[in-house]
C-alpha positions in Angstrom: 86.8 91.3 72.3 89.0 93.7 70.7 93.0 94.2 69.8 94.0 96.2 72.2 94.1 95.9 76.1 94.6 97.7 79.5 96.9 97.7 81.3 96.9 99.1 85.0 99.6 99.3 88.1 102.3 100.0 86.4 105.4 101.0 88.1 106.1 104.5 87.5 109.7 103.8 86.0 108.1 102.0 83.5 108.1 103.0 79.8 106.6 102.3 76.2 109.6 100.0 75.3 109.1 98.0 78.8 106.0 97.8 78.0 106.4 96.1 75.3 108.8 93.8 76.4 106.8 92.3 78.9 104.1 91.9 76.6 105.7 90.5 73.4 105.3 86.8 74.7 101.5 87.2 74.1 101.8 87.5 70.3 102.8 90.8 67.9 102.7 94.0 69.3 101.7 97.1 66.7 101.8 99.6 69.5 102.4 100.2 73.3 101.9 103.1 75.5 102.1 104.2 79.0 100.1 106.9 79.4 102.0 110.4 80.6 100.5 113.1 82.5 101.0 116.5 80.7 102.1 119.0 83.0 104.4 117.0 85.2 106.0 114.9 82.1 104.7 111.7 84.8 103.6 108.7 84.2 100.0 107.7 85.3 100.4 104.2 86.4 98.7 102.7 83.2 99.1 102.2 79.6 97.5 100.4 76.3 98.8 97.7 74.4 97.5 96.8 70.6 98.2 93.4 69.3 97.8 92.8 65.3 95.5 89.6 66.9 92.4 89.5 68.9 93.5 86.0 69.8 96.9 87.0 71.4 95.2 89.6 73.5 93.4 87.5 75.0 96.1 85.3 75.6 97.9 88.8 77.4 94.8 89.2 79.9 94.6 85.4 80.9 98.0 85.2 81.0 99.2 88.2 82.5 96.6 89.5 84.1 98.3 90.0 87.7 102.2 89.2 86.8 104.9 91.2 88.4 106.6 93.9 86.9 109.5 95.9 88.3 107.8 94.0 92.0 104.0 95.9 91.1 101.3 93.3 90.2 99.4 94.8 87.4 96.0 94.1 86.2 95.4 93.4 82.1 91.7 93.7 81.3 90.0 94.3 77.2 90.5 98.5 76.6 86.9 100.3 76.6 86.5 102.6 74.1 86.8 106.2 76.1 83.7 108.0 76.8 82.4 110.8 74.9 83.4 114.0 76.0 81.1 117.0 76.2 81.8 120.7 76.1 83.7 121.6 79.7 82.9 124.2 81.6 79.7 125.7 82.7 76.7 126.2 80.3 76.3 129.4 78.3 73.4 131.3 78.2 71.7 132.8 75.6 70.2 136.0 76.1 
C-alpha cells in the first residue's frame, strides 16, 4: 500500500482545497488534486490525494471510502501507478 489514494465521484464543483478539507481528518496531506480536463478547463469527477503516511491512507479508504460530499458518495481506493503509454497514432512504415 502506497501514500497516495483515489479518489472517484467527485462533485464537479469540487476543488483541490475541498479536497483537501475533506480529507485532512485521515492524517497530513502533502498534496491534493482533482483532476481537470484540458480543453474545457472541467473537472473529471476524480482526483489524488498524497498523505506523508502510508498508515493515514489507509485510514482515508476505510474510513471514507463512500462518505458524502457536496450530496455525491465517492469511492476512495490505493492510486495505481498509470499505465505506460506507447507512441499514439498509427504505425510508421519503413520503406
Amino acid at each position: 500500500m502506497g501514500n497516495r489514494i483515489f479518489v472517484g465521484g467527485l462533485p464537479w464543483a469540487v476543488g483541490d482545497n475541498e479536497l483537501r478539507t475533506h480529507f485532512e481528518s485521515c492524517g497530513d496531506i502533502t498534496d491534493a488534486v482533482v483532476v481537470m480536463d484540458r480543453e474545457s478547463g472541467r473537472s473529471k469527477g476524480f482526483g489524488f490525494v498524497t498523505f506523508e503516511s502510508d498508515d493515514s491512507a489507509q485510514s482515508a479508504i476505510e474510513s471514507l471510502d463512500g462518505s458524502e460530499m457536496d450530496g455525491r458518495s465517492v469511492r476512495v481506493s490505493e492510486a495505481k501507478p498509470r499505465p505506460e503509454r506507447g507512441a499514439s497514432g498509427p504505425p510508421r512504415r519503413s520503406y
